[in-house]
C-alpha positions in Angstrom: 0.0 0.0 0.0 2.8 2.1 1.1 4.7 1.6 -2.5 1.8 2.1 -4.5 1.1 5.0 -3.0 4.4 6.6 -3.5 4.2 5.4 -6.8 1.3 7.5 -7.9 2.6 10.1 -6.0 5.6 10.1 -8.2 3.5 9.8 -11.6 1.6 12.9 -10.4 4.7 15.0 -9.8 6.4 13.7 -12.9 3.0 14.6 -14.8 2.6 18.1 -12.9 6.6 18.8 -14.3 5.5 17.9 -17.8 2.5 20.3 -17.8 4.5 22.8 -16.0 7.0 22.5 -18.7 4.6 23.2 -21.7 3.0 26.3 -19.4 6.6 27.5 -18.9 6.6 27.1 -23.0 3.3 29.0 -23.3 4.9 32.2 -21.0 7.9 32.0 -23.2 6.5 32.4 -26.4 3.1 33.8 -26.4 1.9 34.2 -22.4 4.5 37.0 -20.9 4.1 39.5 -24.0 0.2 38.9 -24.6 0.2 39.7 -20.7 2.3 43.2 -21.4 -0.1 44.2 -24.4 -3.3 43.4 -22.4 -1.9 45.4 -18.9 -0.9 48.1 -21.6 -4.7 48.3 -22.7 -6.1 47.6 -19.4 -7.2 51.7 -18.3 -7.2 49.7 -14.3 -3.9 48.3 -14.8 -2.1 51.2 -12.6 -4.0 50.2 -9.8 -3.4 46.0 -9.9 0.4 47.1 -10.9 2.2 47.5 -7.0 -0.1 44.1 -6.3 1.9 42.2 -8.8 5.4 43.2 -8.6 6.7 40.1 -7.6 9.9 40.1 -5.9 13.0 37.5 -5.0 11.5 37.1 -1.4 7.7 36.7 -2.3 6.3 33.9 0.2 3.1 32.2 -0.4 0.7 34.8 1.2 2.1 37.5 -0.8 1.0 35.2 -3.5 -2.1 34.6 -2.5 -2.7 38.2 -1.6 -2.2 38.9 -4.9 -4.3 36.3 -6.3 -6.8 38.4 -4.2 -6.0 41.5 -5.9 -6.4 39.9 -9.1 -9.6 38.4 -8.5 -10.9 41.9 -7.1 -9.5 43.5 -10.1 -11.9 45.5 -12.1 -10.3 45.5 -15.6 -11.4 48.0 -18.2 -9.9 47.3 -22.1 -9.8 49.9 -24.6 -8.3 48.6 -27.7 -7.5 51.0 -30.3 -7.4 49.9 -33.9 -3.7 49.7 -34.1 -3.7 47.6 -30.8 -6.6 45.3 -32.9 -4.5 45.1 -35.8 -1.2 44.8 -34.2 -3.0 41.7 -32.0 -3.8 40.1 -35.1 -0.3 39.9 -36.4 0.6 38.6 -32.9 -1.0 35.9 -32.7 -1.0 35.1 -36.7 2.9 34.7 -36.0 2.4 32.4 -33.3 -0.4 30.3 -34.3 1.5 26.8 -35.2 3.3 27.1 -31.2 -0.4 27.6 -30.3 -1.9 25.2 -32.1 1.4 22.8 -30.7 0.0 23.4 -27.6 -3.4 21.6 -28.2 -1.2 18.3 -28.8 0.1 17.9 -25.4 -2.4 15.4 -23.5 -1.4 16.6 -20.2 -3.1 19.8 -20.7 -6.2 17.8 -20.6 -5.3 17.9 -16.6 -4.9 21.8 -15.5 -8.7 22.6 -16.4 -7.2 26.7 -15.6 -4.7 26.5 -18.1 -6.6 24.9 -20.5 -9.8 27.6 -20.0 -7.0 30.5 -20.8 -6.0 28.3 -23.9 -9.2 28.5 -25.0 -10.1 32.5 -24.5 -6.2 32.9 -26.3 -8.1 30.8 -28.9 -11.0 32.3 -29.1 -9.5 35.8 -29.7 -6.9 34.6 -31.4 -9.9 33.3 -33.9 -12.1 36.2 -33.4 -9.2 39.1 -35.0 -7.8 36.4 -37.9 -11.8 36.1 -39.3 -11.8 39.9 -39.4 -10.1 41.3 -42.9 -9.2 44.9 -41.2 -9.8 44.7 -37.3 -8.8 48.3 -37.3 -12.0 49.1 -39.1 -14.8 47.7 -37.7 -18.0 49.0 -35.4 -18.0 50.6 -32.0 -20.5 47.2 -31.2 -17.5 44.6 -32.7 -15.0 47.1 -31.0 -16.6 46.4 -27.5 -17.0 42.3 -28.6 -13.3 42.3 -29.3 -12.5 44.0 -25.4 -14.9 41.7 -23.7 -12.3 38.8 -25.5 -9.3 40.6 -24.3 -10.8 41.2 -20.4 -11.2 37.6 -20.6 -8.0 36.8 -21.9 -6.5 39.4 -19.6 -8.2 37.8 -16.2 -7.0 34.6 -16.9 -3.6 35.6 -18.0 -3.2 37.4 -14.9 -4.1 34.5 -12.7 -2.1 32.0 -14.6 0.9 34.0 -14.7 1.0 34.1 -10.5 0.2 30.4 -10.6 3.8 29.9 -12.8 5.4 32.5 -11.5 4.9 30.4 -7.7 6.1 27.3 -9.3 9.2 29.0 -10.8 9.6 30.4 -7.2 9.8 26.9 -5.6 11.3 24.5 -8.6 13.7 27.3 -10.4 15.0 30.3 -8.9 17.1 30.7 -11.8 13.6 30.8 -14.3 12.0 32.7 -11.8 14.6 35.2 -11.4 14.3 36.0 -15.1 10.3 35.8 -14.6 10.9 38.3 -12.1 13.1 40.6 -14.3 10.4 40.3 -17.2 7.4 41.5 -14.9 4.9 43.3 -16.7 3.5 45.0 -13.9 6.7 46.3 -13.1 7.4 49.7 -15.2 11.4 49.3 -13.3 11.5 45.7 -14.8 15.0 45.5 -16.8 16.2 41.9 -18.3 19.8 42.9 -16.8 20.7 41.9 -13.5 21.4 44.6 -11.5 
């Protein structure tokens, strides 16, 4: 009973690394920049900003006081056309690493990750069927923010979620996470 039980044990940790892994992917290539466009659109975003500066010496209830602050967020997108436009390239760019993504059966597991796969999708989708998105209605306009306040939410929560596990599993990822912060406007790639 004993070995069994460390035996699933271990197939859970090894499977958590795995999807870890391909979220640590996501943040690489799509997740951390989609986060700094969205906070850039986000009118609120000055307000969640000293909430999410995470820092070296974060412990878990500063995480999970800024989870709070996240969840309390009020988030209010105004997307310009350029922004529309310049979204649609974005994610044109990256749409094989995306669509990569959908072939790893271990998302199937982390139901949050998989929900913010699915909004990234969903806009993603949304700006590619539009010829111009920087010419469209004031009612499509609004469609479009409600997308990207979606996107954003999740984003934001996800991103905390890695971030933690970076934290505990590897400072050296997490230092750069750190140094990469989209909240932070003092955020510099160089270590200082």
């Amino acid at each position: 009973l004993v070995l069994h039980r460390l035996l699933v044990y271990r197939e859970k940790y090894t499977r958590q690394r795995k999807i870890n892994m391909v979220i640590g992917s996501f943040f690489s290539e799509v997740g951390t920049e989609l986060l700094r466009r969205t906070t850039a659109l986000d009118a609120e975003a000055a307000a969640l900003a000293p909430a999410l500066r995470v820092r070296a010496d974060w412990t878990e209830r500063r995480f999970r006081e800024a989870r709070r602050a996240a969840g309390e967020h009020v988030c209010r997108i105004g997307a310009g056309p350029d922004d529309l436009v310049s979204l649609k390239f974005f994610f044109c760019e990256r749409r094989a690493f995306l669509l990569g993504l959908l072939g790893s059966p271990n998302l199937l597991e982390h139901e949050s990750f998989t929900e913010l796969l699915w909004a990234v999708f969903h806009l993603a989708d949304e700006l590619a069927h539009r010829d111009d998105p920087g010419r469209i209605s004031g009612t499509d306009r609004s469609h479009l923010e409600n997308d990207l306040r979606r996107v954003h939410l999740l984003l934001v929560g996800q991103w905390l979620d890695y971030l933690q596990h970076l934290r505990h599993e590897y400072a050296h990822l997490f230092s750069l996470a750190v140094r990469l912060n989209p909240f932070d406007p003092e955020a510099s790639v160089e270590v200082r």
